[in-house]
Every structure is written in structure tokens, then in C-alpha cells.
C-alpha positions as CSV (number, residue, x, y, z in Angstrom):
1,X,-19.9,-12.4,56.7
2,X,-19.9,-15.0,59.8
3,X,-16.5,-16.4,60.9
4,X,-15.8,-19.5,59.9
5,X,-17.0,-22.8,61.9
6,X,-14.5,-24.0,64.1
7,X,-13.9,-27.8,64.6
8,X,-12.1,-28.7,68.1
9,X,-11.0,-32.2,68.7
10,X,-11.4,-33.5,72.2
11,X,-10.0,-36.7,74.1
12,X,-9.3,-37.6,77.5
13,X,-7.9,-34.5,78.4
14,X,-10.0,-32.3,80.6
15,X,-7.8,-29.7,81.7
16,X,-5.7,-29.0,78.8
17,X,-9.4,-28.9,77.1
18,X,-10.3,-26.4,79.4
19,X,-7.3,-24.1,79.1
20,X,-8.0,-24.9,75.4
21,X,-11.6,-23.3,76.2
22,X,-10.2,-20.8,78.0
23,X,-7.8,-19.2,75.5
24,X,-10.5,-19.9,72.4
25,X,-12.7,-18.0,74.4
26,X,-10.6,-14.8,75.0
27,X,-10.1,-14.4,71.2
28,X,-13.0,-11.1,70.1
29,X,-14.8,-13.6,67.2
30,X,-15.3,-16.0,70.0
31,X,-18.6,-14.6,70.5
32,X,-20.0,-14.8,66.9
33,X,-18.3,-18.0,65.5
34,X,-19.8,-22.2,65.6
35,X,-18.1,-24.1,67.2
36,X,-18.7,-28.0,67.0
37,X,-16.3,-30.2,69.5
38,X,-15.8,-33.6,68.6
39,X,-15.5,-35.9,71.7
40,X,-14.0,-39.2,70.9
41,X,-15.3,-42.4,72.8
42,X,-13.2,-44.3,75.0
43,X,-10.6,-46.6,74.1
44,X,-11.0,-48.6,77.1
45,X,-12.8,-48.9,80.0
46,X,-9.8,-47.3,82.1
47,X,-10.5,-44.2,79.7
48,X,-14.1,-43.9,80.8
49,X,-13.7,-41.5,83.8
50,X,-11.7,-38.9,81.6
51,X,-13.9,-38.9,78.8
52,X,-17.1,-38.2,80.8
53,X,-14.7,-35.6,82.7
54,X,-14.1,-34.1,79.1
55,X,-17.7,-34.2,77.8
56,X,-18.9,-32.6,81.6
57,X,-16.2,-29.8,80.4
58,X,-18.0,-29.1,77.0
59,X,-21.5,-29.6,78.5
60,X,-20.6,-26.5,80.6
61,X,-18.6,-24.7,77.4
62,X,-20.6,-21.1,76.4
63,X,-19.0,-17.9,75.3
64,X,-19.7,-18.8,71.5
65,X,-22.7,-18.2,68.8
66,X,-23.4,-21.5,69.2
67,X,-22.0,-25.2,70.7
68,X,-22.2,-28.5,69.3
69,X,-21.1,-31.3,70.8
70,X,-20.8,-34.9,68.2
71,X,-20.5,-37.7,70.8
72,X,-18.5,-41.0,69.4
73,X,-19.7,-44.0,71.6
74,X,-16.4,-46.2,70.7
75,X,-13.2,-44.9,70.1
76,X,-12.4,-44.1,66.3
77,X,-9.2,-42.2,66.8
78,X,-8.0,-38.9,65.8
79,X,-6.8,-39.0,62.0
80,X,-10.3,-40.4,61.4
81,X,-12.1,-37.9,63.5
82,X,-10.4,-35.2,62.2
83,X,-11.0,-36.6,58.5
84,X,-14.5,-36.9,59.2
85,X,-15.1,-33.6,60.7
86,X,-13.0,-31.0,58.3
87,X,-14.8,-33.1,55.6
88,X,-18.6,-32.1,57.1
89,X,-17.6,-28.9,58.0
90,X,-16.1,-27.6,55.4
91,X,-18.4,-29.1,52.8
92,X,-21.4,-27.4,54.9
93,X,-19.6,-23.9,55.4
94,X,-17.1,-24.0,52.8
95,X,-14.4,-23.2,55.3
96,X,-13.4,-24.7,58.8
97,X,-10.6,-24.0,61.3
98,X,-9.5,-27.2,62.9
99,X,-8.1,-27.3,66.9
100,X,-7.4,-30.1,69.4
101,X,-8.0,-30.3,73.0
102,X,-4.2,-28.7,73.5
103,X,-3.6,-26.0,72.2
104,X,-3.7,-22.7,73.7
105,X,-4.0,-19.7,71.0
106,X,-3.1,-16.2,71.1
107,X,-6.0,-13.4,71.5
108,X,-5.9,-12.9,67.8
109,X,-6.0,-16.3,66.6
110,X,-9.7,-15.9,65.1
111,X,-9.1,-13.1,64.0
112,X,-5.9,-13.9,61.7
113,X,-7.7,-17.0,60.4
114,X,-10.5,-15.4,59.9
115,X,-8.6,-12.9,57.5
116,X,-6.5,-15.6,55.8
117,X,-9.4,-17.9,55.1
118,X,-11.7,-14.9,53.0
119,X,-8.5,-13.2,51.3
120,X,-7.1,-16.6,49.7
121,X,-10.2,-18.4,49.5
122,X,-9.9,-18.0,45.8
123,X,-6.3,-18.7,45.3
124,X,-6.4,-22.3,44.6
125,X,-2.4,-22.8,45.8
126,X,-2.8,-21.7,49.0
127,X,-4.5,-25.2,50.5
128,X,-4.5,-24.0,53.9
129,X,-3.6,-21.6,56.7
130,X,-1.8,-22.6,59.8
131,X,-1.9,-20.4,62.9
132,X,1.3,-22.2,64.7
133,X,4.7,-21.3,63.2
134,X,7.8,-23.5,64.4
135,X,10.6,-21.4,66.6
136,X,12.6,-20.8,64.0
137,X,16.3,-19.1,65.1
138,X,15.5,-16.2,63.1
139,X,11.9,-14.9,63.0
140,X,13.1,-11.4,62.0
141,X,13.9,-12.8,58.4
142,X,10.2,-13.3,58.3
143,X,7.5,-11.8,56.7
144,X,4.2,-10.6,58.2
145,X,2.9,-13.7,56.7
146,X,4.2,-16.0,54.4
147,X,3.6,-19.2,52.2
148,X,5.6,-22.6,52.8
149,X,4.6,-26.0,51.5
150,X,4.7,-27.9,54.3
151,X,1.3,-27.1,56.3
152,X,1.2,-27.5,60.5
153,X,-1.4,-29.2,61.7
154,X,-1.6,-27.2,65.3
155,X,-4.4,-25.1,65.1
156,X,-4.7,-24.5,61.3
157,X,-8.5,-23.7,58.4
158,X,-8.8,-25.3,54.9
159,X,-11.2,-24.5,52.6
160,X,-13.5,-26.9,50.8
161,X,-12.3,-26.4,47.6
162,X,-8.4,-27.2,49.0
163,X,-10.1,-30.6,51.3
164,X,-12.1,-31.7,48.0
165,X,-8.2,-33.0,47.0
166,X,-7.2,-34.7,50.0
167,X,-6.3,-38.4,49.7
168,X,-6.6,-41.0,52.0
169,X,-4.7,-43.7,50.6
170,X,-1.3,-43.7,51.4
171,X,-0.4,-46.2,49.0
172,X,-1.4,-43.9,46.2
173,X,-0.2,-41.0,47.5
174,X,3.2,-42.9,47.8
175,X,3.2,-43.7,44.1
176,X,3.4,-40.4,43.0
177,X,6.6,-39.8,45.0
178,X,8.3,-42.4,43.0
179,X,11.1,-39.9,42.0
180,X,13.8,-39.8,44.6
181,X,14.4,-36.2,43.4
182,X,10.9,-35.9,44.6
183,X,10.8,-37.6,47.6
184,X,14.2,-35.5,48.9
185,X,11.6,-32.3,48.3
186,X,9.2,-33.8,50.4
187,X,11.4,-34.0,52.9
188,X,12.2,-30.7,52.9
189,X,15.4,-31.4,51.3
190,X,16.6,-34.5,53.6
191,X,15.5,-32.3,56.9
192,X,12.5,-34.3,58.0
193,X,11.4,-37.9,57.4
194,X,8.2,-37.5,56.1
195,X,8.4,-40.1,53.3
196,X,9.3,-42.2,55.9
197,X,6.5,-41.4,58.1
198,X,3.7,-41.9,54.6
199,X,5.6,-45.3,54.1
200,X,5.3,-46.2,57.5
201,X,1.2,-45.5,57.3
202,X,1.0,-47.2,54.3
203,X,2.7,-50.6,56.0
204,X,0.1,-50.0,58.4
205,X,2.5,-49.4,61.2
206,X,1.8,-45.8,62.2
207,X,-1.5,-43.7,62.4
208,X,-1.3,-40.5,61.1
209,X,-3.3,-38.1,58.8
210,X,-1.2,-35.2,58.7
211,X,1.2,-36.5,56.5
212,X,-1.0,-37.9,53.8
213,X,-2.3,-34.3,54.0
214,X,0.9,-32.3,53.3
215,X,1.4,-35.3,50.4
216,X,-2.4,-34.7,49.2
217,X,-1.3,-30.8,48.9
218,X,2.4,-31.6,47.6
219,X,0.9,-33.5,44.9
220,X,-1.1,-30.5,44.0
221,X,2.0,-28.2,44.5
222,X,-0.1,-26.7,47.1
223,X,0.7,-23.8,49.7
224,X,0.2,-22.8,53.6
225,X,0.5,-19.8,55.2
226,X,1.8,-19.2,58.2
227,X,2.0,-16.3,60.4
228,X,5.1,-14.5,61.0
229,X,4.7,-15.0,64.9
230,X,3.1,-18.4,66.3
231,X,-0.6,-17.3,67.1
232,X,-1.0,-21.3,69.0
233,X,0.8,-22.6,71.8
234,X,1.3,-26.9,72.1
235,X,0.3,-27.6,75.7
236,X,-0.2,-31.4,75.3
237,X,4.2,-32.4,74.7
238,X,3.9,-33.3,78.4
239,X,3.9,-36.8,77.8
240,X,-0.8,-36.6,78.7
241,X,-0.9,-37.0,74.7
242,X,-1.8,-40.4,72.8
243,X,1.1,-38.8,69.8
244,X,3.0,-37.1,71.5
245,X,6.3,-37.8,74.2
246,X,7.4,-35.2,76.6
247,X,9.3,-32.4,74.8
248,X,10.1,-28.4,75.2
249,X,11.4,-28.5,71.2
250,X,8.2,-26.7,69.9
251,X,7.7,-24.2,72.7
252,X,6.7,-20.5,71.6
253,X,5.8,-17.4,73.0
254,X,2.7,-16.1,71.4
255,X,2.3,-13.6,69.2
256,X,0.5,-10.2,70.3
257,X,-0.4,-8.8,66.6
258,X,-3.3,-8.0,65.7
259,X,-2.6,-6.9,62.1
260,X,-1.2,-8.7,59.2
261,X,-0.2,-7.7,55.7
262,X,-1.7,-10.9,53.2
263,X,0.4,-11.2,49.8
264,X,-1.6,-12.0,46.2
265,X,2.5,-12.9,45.5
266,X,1.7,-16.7,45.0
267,X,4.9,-18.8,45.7
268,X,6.8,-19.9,48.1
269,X,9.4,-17.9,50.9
270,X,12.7,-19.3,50.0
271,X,13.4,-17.4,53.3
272,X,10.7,-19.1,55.2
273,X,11.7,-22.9,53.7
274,X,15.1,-22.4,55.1
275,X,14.4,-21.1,58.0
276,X,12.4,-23.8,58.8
277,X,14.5,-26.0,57.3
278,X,16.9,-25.5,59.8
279,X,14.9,-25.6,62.8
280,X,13.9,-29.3,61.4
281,X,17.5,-30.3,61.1
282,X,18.0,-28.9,64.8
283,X,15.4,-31.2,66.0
284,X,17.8,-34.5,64.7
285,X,15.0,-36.2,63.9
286,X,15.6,-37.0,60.2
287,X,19.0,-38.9,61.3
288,X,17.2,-40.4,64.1
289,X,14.6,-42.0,62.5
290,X,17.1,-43.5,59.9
291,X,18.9,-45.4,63.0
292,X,15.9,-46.9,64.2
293,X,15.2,-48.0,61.1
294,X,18.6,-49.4,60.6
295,X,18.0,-51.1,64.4
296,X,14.8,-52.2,63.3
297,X,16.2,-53.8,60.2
298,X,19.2,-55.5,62.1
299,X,16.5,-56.9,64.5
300,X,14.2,-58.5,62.1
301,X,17.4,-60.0,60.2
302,X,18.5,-61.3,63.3
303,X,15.0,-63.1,63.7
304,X,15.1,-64.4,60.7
305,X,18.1,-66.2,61.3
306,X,16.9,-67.3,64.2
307,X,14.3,-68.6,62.8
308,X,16.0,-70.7,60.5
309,X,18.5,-72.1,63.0
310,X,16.5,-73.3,65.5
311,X,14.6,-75.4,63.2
312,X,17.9,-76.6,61.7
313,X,19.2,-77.4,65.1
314,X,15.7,-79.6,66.3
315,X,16.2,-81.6,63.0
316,X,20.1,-82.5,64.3
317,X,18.9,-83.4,67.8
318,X,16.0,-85.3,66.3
319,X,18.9,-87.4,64.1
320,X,21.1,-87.6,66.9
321,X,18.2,-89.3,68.9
């Protein structure tokens, strides 16, 4: 059977693209897998030069069964081009791994998804695989592999079947978290502020796609699985990114297996959720984003008063003259 297709996500980026490349290219199903790159157009003209740099980068790009390149002459941005692309891929093949322009992966990356994608493709919990795994303290309380129900969106497959369920609209996704029972869940028990993060899309104040995702498979009560051993490296949290800010918080060495044992035990690793769990809750960012929230709030209140003052205080001048 031919290895799945594999969608790669490309910027402005031209070397982290090409280490991307690189690494891809290393991995022994490199050779007989598809591999379509989606080059995103320029934002503006200032982003010209390192786009062309990028699409000169996967002009040159062998090493694979075959290359695509889809060219974007404007600038759609990456929740829609990654919508776009999973959803032709994986409706043509009926399975797609999904990369972006920086990530490095381990030698067996293809090889693992590869694995994952044909053994579950059946199991209608298990909405996706991810082939990055957070550095959790302690990776020794792991299993081989393991299911979780958050998914990572760093180097990760879906099949058709799973993608047929994602929602876009975050306003509807949002109203079947009305519980706050179920919104705590979400946020993987108050450690991450992913609610937060679907509200924020849906007041059209932050582009994202991999939450709407994660709530697309939560309302499904649907599974990842993820490796024991990160198989994918983030090279881009050196500030280059258009999501990203400079940051070591994710770093992991990459795994060397090349064998994995795959569970038909369904559910998910209590063992896994808190370990992760508690990585999350080292990261701070759950209290975090609650005091900018609060700042924010304070701010517009403040404005608002403002507002209402300083056309009080014209009207007194204006009787005073």
C-alpha cells in the first residue's frame, strides 16, 4: 500500500524550509511517498523576496515519488491553507500527514505515521495521530504509544473519515461547550486556556485553526495518539514565525525508535493526560492569559469612562462660555 500523501506548509521561511526538506528527506518512505507543498503568497510587498526564496527552494526539492507545488498568488494565511489542503488531500487519498516549513522530524517519522495511519484507520475515536509529543517531566511513565484527547498540531495525519467532522465555525463549536463542567475538560482541567483561545477566534480577535480542531474532535469525544518519544522537532520558536514568539519551552530531543507497539485498547492514558497536564501548568500560560484578560478588561473600562467624561466635560466648557 503507498504511504500516505504528505501536505507541507511553506511561508517565508527558506531555510528552516530547507532543514525541513532536509530532515523529511532522510526518513526511508521519503522515496516512495507524494508530497504536495503549499506555498502561500505574500502578505506584502516587503514579503516578496522570501517567498520567491521559498518557492526557488521547492523548485529545487527531489528525493520523493513525486512533488507538487500549489502556488497562492495573495496571501490566505495558514489556518485557511491548511483547512484547504488536509480537506483535498485527504478526501483524494483518504489519509494525509500535515507539516509546516519548521519542523525538523526524526528518521522514523514516516515510518511511525505511516503505521498509525493504516492500524486505526478504522477506529473511528482515534481522529488523528501526532508525531510531536510535549517534554513531559516524566516520559518513562509513558507508553510506546498512547491516546490523549488533545491532538498537536506539529507534524501530525488525519484520516478522511476523522476531517469529514471538522467544524469551522467557532461560534458553533462554542455552543456546545456551554457546560462549565465541560468547558474545565477542555481545558484540560483548568491547565490550558483553550476555551479562551476558541472564544477569542470566534470575536474575531485571533486566527487560529488548531483549536476549532481539537473542539471539532472533543465534540466527537475523539482521540490522538501520540508517540511515546517526540518524532518532530519545532525549529521556527525563534521569533522568524508569523504565531510564534521566541521560546526554548517545547524543545525535544528526537526520538531514535523505529518500532512501536499500537493498542486496539480505545480510551484515553490517564497517565498520559496528567503528564501532560502538568507540563501545561509549567508553561503558566493558563494564569497568564487570565491577567491579560483582566488588563485588557480594566483597559477598555477605563476607555469607556473616558469616553463619557470628556464629552461631559466639552458640554461644561461649552456652558461656561
Amino acid at each position: 500500500m503507498a504511504p500516505a500523501p504528505i501536505a507541507l506548509f511553506a511561508y517565508n521561511r527558506p531555510a528552516h524550509l530547507t532543514r525541513t526538506l532536509q530532515a523529511l528527506r532522510a526518513n526511508p518512505l521519503a522515496q516512495e511517498s507524494r508530497l504536495y507543498i503549499y506555498s502561500d503568497g505574500p502578505k506584502t510587498p516587503h514579503d516578496e523576496p522570501a517567498v520567491s526564496q521559498v518557492r526557488q527552494v521547492i523548485g529545487r526539492t527531489d528525493g520523493f515519488a513525486e512533488v507538487t507545488l500549489r502556488e497562492q498568488p495573495s496571501n490566505i494565511g495558514l489556518g485557511r491553507s491548511i483547512i484547504d489542503g488536509v480537506t483535498e488531500l485527504s478526501a483524494r487519498y483518504g489519509s494525509v500527514i500535515v507539516l509546516e516549513d519548521d519542523l525538523v522530524v526524526a528518521p522514523g517519522f514516516l515510518t511511525f505515521m505511516n503505521q498509525a495511519l493504516e492500524h486505526y484507520k478504522h477506529a473511528s475515536r482515534v481522529m488523528t495521530v501526532s508525531g510531536y509529543l510535549f517534554p513531559v517531566e516524566h516520559p518513562e511513565h509513558l507508553a510506546s504509544t498512547f491516546l490523549f484527547s488533545v491532538p498537536a498540531s506539529w507534524g501530525w495525519g488525519t484520516w478522511h473519515r476523522a476531517w469529514k467532522q471538522f467544524e469551522p465555525d467557532s461560534t458553533k463549536l462554542l455552543a456546545g461547550l456551554n457546560a462549565r463542567v465541560d468547558q474545565e475538560l477542555f481545558d484540560v482541567d483548568g491547565a490550558y486556556p483553550y476555551f479562551k483561545q476558541l472564544k477569542l477566534h470566534a470575536d474575531g480577535k485571533l486566527d487560529v485553526w488548531g483549536v476549532r480542531w481539537y473542539a471539532s474532535m472533543f465534540s466527537a469525544k475523539g482521540l490522538c495518539l501520540y508517540p511515546g518519544e517526540s518524532l518532530v522537532q519545532n525549529i521556527g520558536m525563534d521569533g522568524s514565525g508569523m504565531h510564534c514568539n521566541r521560546s526554548s519551552q517545547f524543545d525535544v530531543c528526537l526520538s531514535e525508535s523505529a518500532i512501536w507497539n499500537f493498542s486496539d485498547h480505545i480510551e484515553e492514558s490517564l497517565a498520559a493526560r496528567n503528564e501532560i497536564r502538568s507540563f501545561f501548568l509549567r508553561l503558566g500560560v493558563y494564569q497568564h492569559g487570565s491577567r491579560i484578560a483582566e488588563l485588557t478588561s480594566r483597559l477598555r473600562r477605563v476607555a469607556g469612562r473616558m469616553k463619557r467624561t470628556v464629552p461631559s466635560a466639552m458640554k461644561q466648557d461649552k456652558s461656561k462660555g
